[in-house]
Residue, then its C-alpha position, 0 to 999 in steps of 0.5 A: x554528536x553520537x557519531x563523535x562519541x563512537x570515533x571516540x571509543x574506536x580511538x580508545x580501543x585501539x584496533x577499534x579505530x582501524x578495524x570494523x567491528x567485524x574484524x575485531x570481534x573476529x580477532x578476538x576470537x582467534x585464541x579460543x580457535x587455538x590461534x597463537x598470539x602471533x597468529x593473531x598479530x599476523x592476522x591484526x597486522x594483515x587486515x589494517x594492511x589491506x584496510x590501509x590499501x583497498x578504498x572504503x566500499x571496495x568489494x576487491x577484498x570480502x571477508x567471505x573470500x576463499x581464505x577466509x572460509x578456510x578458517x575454522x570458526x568463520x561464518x560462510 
């Protein structure tokens, strides 16, 4: 029932749905870092890409990659 309730509010939030929590707060973050808002939709649309085409679980993509500590802002 709780796991039912969480889906719905992910469904609700939009990115919420396709994105872990970690990515989202990241994305939201992104404009206080001085990213524009097609910064941050190329940064949106990127991540469901690869969420789309790495397996769940897969360890091939990590957000602790050398790109992403490249961003200002990102824990190392």
């Amino acid at each position: 029932m709780i796991a039912r309730r969480d889906t719905l509010h992910r469904l609700a939030a939009g990115d919420r749905a396709l994105l872990p929590d970690r990515a989202c707060t990241f994305l939201e973050r992104m404009p206080g870092l001085g990213y524009t808002a097609d910064d941050v939709t190329t940064v949106r649309e990127a991540l469901v890409l690869v969420r789309a085409l790495v397996p769940e679980g897969s360890t091939a993509v990590s957000p602790r990659s050398s790109a992403a500590s490249t961003i200002p802002g990102t824990p190392p």
